[in-house]
N, C-alpha and C positions, 0 to 999 in steps of 0.2 A: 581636544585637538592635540596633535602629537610635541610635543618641546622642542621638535626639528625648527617648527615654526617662528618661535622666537630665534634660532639659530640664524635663518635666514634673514629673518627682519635686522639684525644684527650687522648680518654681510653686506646689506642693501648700506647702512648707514656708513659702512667704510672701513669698520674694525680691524686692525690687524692682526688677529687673533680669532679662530672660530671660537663657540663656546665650548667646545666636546675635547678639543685639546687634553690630552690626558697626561703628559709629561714634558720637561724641558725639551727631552729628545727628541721632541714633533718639533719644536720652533727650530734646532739643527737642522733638521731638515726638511722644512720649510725653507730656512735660509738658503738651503745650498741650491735646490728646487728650481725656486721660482726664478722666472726671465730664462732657463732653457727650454729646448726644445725638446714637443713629443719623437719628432723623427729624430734618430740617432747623430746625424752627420748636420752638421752646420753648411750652407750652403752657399756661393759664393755670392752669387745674387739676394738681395731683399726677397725680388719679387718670383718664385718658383716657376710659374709660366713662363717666364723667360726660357728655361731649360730648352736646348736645342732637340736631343732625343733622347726625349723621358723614355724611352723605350731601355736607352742603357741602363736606368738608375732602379725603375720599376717595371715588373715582369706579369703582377698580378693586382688585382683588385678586389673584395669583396665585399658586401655590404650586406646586413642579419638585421631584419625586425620581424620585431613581433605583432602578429597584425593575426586576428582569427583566432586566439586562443594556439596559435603556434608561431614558430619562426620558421621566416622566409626570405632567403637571400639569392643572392645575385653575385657570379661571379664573371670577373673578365681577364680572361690571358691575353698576353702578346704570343702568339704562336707564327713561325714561319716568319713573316713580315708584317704582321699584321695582328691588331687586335679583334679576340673574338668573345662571342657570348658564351663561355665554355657550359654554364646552366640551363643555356636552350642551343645546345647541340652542338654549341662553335658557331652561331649566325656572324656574322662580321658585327663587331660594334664600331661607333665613331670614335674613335680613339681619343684624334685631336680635342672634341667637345666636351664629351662625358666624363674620360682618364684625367685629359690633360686638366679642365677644370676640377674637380672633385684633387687631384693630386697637388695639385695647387694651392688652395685652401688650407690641406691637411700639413705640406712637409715643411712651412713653414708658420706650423702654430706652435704658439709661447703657451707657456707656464704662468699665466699671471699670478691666482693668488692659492696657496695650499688650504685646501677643505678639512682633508684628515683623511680617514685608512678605516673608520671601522665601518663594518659591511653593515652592521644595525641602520647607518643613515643611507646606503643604499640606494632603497625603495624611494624616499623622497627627493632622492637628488636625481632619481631615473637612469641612474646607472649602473642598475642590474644589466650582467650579458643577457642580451635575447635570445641566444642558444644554451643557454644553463638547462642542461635537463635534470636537474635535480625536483624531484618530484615537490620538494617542501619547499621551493622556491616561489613569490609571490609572483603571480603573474600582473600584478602593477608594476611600475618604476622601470619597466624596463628600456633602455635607452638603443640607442642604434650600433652595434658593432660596425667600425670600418677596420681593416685589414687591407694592409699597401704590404707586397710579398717583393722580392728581387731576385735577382739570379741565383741558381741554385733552392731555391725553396726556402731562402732564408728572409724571415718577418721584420720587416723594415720598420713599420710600424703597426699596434697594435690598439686601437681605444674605442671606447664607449663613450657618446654623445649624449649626455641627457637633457635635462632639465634645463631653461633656460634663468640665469641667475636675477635675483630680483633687485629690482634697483639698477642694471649696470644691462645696458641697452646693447643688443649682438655679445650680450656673454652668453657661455653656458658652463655647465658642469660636464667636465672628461674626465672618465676613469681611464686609469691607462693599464694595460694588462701584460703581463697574469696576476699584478697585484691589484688592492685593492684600496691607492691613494688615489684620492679625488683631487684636482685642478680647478680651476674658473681658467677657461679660453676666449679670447675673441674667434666667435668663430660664427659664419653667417649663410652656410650652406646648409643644407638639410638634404642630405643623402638618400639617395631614394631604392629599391627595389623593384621597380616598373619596367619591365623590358623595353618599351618605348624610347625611354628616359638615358639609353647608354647605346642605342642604334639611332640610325642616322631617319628622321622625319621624313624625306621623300625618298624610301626605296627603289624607285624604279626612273629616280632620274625625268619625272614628265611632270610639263612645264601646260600649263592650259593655254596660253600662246600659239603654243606651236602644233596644237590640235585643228585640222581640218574637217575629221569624221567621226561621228557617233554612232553607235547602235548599240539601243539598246532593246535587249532581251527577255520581259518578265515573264516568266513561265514557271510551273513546278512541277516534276515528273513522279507521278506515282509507280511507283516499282513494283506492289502488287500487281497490278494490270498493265504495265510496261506503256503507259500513255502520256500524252504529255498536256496537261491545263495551261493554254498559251492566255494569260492575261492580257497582254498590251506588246508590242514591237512596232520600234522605226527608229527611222532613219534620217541624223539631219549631219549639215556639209554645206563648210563655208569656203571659199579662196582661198583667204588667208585671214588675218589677226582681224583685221580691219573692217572685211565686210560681214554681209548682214548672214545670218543662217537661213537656209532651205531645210526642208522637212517631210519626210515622205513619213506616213502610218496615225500621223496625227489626226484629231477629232475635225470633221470636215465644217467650214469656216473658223477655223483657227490660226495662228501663226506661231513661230517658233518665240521662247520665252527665254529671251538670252539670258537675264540676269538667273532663271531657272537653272539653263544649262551651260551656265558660268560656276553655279554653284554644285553642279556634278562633278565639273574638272576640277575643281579648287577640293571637293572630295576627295578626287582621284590622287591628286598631285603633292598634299596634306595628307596624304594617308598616314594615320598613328596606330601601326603594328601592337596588338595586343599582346603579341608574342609569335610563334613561328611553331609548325610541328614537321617531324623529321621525316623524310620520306625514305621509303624502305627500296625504292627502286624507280623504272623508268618503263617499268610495263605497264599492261593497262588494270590488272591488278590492282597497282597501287593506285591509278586513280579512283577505283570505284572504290576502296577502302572508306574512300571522304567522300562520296556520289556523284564521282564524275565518270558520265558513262563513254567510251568512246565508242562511236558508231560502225558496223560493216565498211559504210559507203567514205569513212573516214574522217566524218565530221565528231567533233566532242560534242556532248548537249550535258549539261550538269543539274543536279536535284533543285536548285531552286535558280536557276536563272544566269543571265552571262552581260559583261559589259566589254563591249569592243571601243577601243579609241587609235585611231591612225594619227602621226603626227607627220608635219611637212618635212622630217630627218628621214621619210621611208622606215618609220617603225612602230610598229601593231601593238597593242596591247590588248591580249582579251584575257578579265578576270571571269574566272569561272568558276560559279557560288556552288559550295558543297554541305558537307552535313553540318548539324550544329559541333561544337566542336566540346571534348570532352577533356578536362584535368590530366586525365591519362594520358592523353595524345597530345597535348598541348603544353611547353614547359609553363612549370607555376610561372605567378607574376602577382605584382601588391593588390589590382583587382581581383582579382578570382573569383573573390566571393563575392562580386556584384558580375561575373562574365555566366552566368544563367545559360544565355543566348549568345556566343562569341560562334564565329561562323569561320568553316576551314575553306581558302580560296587559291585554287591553284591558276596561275598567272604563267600565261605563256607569251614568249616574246619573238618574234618575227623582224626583220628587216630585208626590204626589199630595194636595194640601190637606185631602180627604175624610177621609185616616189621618193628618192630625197632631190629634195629642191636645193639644198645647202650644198650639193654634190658641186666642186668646181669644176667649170668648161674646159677641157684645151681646146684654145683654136686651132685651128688646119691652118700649115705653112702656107704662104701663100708668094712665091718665091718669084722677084721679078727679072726680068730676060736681060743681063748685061750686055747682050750681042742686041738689043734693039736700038734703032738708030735714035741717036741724040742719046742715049743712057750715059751718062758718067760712071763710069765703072766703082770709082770709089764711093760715088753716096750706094748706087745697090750695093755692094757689099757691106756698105754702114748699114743701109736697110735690115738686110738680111742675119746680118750679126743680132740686129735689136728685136728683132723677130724672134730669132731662135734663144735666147734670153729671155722672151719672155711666153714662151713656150716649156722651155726649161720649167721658168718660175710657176708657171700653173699646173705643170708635171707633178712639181715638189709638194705642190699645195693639196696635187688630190691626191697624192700619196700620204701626204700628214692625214688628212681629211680621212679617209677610205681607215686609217689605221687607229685614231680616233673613236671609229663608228665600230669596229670590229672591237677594240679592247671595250667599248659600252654595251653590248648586244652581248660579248662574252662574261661579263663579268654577270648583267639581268640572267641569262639563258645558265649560268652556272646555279647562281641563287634558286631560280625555279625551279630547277632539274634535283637540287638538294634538299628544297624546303616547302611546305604547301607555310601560308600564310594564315593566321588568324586578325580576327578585326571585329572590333563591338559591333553590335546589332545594330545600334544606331549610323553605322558608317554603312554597313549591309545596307540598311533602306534609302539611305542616300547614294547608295552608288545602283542598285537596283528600286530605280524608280518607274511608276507607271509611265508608261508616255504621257499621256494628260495635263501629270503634271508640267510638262515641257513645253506646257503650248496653252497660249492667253488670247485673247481677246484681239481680233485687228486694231490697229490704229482708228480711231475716231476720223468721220471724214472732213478735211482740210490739214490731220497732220502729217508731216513730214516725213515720217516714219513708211516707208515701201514695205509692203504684201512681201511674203520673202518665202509662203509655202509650195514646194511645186507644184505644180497641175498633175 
């Protein structure tokens, strides 16, 4: 066993001093070291989340591990007004979530205690860069590169996460770079390179709530003989939240299996993006790149199947399942090498103002006759006053409303039109599920539970 070992048993007991110390000149500067900070600028708050708009202070983000026998990172700019996945194409990332906590963390960590500087201990403190291509570099020990960048291109902060220290619970070991002095940090995040992990969990804004209509579509089309193997389709549609599902395609004496297709929307609306791949255009071209074919008569039908969902806002969502999806076409991400079967999905979004139910009324003026006998002239004109006030006020409301619905339809309909989507296989089978599955057993008879398939 290597003599790192007793080093650290050492550290655990509380030493003020490592054992590798090689000259007075490391305790200098140890002293001067420890209790500042890795980020350069001291900052007025304790707490860094506090920061109004981290946007001013930090411009970039990246994060390097080594995972596969290579490194693989993730980076996020602030571009235009907004943070993006600049490593998978510029998708939008959550800023506020992922930056703001991850920046959080980092710009106001301490220096607790000095390790030392020689790169011999390294390996066991896990504080190798994980993008060192130096071919005679070990591929153990290596820790997680984070890089915080700011205006101008200029490196705010720059460290290696390794190892977590033994003895001292939420420490670890930070190398800070480009040199190669090692730290002990409280530090209790674990940085990730998962595209998931820095975009926002429900991309498409849908809520299973506000779902009235399902259809769904298993089929798979074979493209040598241009045919289509229709496994299962139907169709179920409730009111609203509240009541029961109806069902049309389902297995005859069956009913609709709410907790079933509770757990399609909570698929749908939970969707965790494996990553995103770039579309090269808006023809039909590019859909059949990833197997979606668009029809003469207008209709899309795609390689392995489609899920349609209407919600009571008047807006459609149909995922439509395309090829499996490949490395190349797909930016990397920390699975990869478990994404075998990750499926490319292009999602198109629809809104129809007819079917939103959230749409506000204006009532019709309804204005009464101050020439009629007995009227008091000034309550109709009080009338009429409080009329058109709140006429006015339901004006305002479907004008918010209408504009609301338009920045939400535009911001999905931009996404789709720039990005096909990827998604694990196992989200694949749960969002393209047989009908059968969607449909159980009646009610036993005396319970309370009402028949809910259509005729």
């Amino acid at each position: 066993m290597k003599a790192l070992v007793c080093v650290l048993f050492v550290i655990a007991l509380g030493t003020a001093v490592p054992a590798w110390f090689p000259s007075e000149q490391r305790s200098i500067e140890r002293q001067v070291a420890e209790g500042d900070v890795f980020f350069g600028i001291e900052l007025e708050s304790d707490d860094p989340t506090e920061l109004r708009d981290l946007s001013a202070l930090v411009s970039s983000v990246r994060v390097v591990k080594w995972l596969d026998e290579s490194a693989r990172d993730i980076r996020i700019d602030y571009v235009g007004d907004q943070w993006q996945v600049s490593s998978a194409f510029g998708y939008p990332a959550d800023g506020d979530r992922s930056v703001g906590q991850l920046a959080g963390e980092v710009l106001g960590l301490r220096k607790l205690r000095y390790v030392g500087d020689s790169p011999a201990h390294h390996e066991d403190l896990g504080v190798i860069q994980p993008d060192d291509d130096d071919p005679i570099m070990a591929t153990v020990g290596r820790g997680v590169r984070v890089v915080l960048g700011g205006r101008s291109d200029q490196s705010l902060l720059d460290i290696v996460i390794g190892e977590p220290v033994p003895g001292q619970p939420g420490q670890r070991f930070v190398r800070e770079l480009p040199g190669n002095g090692v730290w002990t940090a409280e530090l209790s995040i674990n940085p990730s390179v998962r595209f998931i992990d820095w975009v926002e969990p429900n991309p498409f804004n849908l809520t299973a709530e506000n779902v009235q209509r399902v259809v769904v579509e298993n089929y798979s089309i074979n493209e040598q003989t241009s045919s289509m193997e229709l496994r299962s389709a139907g169709l179920f549609q409730r009111e609203n939240a509240e009541a029961d599902w109806q069902a049309q395609g389902i297995p005859e004496g069956k009913v609709p299996d709410s907790a079933a297709i509770d757990f399609l929307l909570r698929s749908a609306s939970d969707l965790r993006l494996a990553s995103v791949a770039k579309r090269n255009g808006l023809g039909d071209d590019d859909l059949r790149m990833i197997g979606i074919l668009p029809q003469p008569d207008g209709r899309i039908v795609a390689n392995e199947g489609a899920l349609h969902i209407a919600t009571n806002q008047g807006i459609t969502y149909s995922f439509l399942f395309g090829e499996v999806a490949s490395t190349a076409t797909a930016a990397a991400d920390e699975d990869t090498i478990e994404a075998e079967f990750d499926r490319l999905v292009a999602v198109l979004v629809r809104y129809n103002p007819a079917d939103d139910q959230e749409l506000p009324v204006v009532p019709e003026a309804v204005i009464a006759d101050a020439e009629s006998d007995g009227a008091d002239p000034k309550a109709v004109a009080s009338a009429q006053e409080a009329e058109q006030e709140k006429i006015q006020a339901a004006e305002i409301a479907l004008a918010q409303h209408q504009r609301q619905r338009d920045e939400l339809v535009t911001s999905l309909t931009q996404k789709s039109e720039a990005f096909f989507y990827v998604i694990r296989d196992g989200d694949f089978q749960a969002l393209r599920p047989d009908v059968a599955r969607l449909a159980t057993d009646p009610p036993a008879e005396g319970d309370d539970q009402d028949e809910t398939a259509l005729e």
